[in-house]
MARPAFI-908696 format. One line per field, with one value per residue: residue in one letter; y, z, x of N, C-alpha, C in turn. Coordinates in Angstrom, 2 decimals, padded with zeros to 5 digits. Layout:
r	[A/...] $
nyy	[Y/...] $
nzz	[Z/...] $
nxx	[X/...] $
cayy	[Y/...] $
cazz	[Z/...] $
caxx	[X/...] $
cyy	[Y/...] $
czz	[Z/...] $
cxx	[X/...] $
// end
This chain:
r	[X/X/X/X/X/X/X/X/X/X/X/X/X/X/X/X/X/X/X/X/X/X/X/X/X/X/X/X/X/X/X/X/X/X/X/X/X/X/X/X/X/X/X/X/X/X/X/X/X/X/X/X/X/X/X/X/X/X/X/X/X/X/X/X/X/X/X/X/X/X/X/X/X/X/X/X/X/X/X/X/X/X/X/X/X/X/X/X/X/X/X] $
nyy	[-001.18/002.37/004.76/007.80/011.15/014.05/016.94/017.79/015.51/014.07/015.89/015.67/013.24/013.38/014.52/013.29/010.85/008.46/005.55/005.69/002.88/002.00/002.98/002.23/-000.34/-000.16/000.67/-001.30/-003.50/-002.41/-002.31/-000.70/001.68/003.47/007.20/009.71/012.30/011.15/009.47/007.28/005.82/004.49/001.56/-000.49/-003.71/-006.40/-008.36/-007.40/-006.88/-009.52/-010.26/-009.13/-010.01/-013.04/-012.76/-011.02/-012.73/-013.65/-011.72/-009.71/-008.89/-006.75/-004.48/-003.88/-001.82/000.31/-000.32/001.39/003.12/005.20/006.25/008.45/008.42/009.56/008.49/006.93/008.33/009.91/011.77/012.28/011.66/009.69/009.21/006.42/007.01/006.72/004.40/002.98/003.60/001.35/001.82] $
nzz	[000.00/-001.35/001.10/001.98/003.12/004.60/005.05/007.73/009.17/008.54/009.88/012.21/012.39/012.50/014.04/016.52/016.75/015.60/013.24/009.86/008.41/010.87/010.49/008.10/008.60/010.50/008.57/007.48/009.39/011.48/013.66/013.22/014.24/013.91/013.98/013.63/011.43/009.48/009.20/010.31/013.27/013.37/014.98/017.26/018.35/020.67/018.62/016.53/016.86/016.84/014.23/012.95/014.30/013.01/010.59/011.08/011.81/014.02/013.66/014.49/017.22/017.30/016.79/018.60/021.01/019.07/018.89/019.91/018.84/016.86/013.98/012.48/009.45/006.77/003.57/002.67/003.39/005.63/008.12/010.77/013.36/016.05/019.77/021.64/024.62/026.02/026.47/023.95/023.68/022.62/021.14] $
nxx	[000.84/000.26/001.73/000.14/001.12/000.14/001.78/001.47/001.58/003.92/005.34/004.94/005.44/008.00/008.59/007.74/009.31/008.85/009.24/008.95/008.66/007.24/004.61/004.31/003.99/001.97/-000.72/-000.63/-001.24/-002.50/-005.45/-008.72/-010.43/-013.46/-012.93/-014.35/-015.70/-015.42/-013.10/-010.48/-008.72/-005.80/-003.91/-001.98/-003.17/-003.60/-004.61/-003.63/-001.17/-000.32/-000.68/001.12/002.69/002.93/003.70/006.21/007.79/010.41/011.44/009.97/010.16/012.01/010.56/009.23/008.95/008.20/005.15/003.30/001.86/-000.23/-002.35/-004.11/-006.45/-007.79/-009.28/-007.30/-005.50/-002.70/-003.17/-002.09/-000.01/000.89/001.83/000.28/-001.02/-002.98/-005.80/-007.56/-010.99/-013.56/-016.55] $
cayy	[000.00/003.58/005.49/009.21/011.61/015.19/017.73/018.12/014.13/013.98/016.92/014.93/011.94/013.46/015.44/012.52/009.79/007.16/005.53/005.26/001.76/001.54/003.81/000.97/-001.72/000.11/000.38/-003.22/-005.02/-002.22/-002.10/000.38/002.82/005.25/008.52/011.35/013.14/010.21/009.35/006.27/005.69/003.10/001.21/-002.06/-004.19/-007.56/-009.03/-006.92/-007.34/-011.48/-010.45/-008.57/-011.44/-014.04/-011.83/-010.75/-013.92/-013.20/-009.73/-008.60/-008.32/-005.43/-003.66/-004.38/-000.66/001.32/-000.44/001.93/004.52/005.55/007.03/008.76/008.20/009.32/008.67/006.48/009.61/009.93/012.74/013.08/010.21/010.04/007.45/006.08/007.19/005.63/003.48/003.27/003.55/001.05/002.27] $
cazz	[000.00/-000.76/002.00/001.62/004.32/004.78/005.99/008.96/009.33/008.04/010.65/013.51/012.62/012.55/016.09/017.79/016.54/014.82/011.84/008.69/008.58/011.78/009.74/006.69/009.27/010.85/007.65/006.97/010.22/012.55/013.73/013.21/015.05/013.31/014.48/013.48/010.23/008.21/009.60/011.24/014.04/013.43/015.93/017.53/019.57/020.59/017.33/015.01/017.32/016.41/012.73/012.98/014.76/012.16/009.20/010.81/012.71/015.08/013.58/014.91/018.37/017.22/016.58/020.12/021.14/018.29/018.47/021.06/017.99/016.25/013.33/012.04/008.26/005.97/002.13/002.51/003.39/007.03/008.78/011.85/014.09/017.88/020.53/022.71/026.54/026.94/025.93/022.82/023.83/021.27/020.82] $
caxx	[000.00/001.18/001.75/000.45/001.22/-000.03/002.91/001.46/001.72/005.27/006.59/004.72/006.05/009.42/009.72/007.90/010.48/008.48/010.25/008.29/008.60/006.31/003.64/003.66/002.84/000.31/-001.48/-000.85/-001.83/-002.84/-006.83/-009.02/-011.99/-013.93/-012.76/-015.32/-016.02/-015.22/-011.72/-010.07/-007.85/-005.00/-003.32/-001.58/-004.22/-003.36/-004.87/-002.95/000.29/-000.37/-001.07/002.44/004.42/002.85/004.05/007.81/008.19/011.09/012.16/008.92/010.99/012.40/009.50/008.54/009.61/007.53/004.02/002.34/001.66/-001.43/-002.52/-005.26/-006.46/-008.57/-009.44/-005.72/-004.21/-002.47/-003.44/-001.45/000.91/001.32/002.03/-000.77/-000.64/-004.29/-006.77/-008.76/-011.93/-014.13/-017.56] $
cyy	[001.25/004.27/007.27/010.01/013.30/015.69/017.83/016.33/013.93/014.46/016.09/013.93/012.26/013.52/014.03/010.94/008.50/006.87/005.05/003.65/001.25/002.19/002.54/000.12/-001.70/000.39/-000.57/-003.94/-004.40/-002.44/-000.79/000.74/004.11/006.39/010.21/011.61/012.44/009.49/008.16/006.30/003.93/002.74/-000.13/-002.46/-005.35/-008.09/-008.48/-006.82/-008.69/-010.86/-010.05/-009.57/-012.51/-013.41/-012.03/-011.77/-013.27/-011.45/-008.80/-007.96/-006.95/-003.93/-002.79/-002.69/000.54/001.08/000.14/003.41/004.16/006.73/007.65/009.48/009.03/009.30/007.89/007.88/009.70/011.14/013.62/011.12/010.51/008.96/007.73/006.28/006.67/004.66/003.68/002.37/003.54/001.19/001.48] $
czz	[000.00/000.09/002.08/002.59/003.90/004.96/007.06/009.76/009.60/009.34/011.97/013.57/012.87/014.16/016.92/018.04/016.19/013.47/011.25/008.36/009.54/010.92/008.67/007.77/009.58/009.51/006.78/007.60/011.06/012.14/014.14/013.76/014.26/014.63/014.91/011.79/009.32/007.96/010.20/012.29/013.78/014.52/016.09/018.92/019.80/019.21/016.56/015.69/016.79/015.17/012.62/013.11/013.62/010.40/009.39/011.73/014.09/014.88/014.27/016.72/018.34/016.66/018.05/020.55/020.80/017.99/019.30/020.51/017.56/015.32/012.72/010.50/007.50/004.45/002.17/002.26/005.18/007.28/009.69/012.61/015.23/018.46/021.71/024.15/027.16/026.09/025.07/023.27/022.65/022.11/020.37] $
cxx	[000.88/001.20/001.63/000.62/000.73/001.40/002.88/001.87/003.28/006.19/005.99/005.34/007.62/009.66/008.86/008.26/009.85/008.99/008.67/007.42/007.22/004.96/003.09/003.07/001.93/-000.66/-001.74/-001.21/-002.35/-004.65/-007.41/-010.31/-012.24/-013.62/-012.96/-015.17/-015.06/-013.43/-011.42/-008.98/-007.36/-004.31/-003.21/-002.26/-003.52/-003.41/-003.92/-001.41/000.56/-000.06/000.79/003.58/004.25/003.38/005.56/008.18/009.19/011.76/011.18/009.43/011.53/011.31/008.93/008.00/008.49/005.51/002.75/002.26/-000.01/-001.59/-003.68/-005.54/-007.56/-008.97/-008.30/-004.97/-003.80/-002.06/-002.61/-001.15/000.68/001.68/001.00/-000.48/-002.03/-005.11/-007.52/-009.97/-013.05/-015.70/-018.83] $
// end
């Protein structure tokens, strides 16, 4: 999948040190919550941590680190990055 990013996406993702890399996965295995005005929230749940380890087998160890991000999508365009400090609250 291509990965499109806003600017404002891009400069978040920069200053708050998530590599790219973690961005593709989450739009390859993370799970998602509608978010409002037609938007999703991505992220690593249990399930899509499994989907992750059954994909990068043992490399997924090194991931370990970066999977407490989230992103928020819409149209396959990514909005804006962050890292989770609470709970996604499903609806």
């Amino acid at each position: 999948m291509q990965t499109i990013m806003t600017k404002h996406a891009a400069i978040r993702q920069q200053q708050r040190g998530i590599p790219p890399l973690v961005i593709d996965l989450l739009l390859d295995f993370g799970s998602s919550e509608p978010a409002g005005n037609g938007t999703f929230l991505l992220f690593f749940d249990k399930s899509a941590k499994r989907r992750l380890e059954s994909y990068a087998g043992p490399l997924a160890k090194v991931f370990q680190e970066h999977l407490g991000v989230y992103a928020v999508v819409a149209n396959e365009t990514v909005i804006t990055t962050g890292h989770r400090y609470d709970r996604i609250r499903r609806h």
